[in-house]
C-alpha positions as CSV (number, residue, x, y, z in Angstrom):
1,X,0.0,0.0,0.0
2,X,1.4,3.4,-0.9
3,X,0.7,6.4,1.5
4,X,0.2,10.0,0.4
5,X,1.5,13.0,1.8
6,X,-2.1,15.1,3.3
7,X,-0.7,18.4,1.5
8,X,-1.8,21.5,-0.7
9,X,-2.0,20.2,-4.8
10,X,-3.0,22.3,-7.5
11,X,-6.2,21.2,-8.8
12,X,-6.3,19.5,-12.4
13,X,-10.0,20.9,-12.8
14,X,-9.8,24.7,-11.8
15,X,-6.0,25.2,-11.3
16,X,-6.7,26.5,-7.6
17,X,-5.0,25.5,-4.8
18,X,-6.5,22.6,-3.0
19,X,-6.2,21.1,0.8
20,X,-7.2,18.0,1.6
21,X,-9.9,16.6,4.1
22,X,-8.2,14.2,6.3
23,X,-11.0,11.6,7.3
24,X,-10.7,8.0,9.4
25,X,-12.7,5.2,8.9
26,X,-12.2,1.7,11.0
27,X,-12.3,-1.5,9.2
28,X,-11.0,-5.3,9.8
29,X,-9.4,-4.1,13.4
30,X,-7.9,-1.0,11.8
31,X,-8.1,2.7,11.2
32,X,-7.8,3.9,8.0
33,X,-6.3,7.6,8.0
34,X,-7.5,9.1,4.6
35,X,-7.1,12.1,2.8
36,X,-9.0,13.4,-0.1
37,X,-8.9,16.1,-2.6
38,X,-11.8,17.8,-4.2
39,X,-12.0,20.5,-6.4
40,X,-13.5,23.9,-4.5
41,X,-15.0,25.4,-7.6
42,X,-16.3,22.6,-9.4
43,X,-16.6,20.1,-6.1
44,X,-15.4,17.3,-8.1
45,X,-13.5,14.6,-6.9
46,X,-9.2,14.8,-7.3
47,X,-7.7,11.8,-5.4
48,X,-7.8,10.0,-2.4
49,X,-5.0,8.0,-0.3
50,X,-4.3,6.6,3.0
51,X,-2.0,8.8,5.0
52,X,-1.6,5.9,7.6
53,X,-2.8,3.1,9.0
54,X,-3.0,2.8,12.9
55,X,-4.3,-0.5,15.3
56,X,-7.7,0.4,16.6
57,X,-6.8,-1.1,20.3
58,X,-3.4,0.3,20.6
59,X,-3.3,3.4,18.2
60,X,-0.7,2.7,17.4
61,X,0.8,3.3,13.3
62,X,1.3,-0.4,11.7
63,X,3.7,-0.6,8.5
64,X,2.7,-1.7,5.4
């Protein structure tokens, strides 16, 4: 799994600047740090990648 770095792109769609949401969502004993990109004028979707991945008992980061 490849991680992404949660940082300002220049948007494909509008050429404006662009800062991610960072969202988390658990799944199969893990949470899923996310990050995704959307366009502010047009509000469509850039990208979207996993920042990290953390244990949901411990919190703890695991490598992938």
């Amino acid at each position: 799994m490849q991680h992404v770095q949660p940082k300002i792109i220049t948007s494909p769609i509008s050429g404006r600047p662009v800062s991610p949401r960072i969202t988390e969502r658990e799944y199969a004993g893990k949470i899923y740090i996310e990050a995704v990109w959307t366009d502010p004028a047009s509000g469509y979707f850039i990208r979207k990648g996993v920042v990290k991945v953390l244990d949901s008992q411990t919190r703890e980061e695991i490598e992938m």
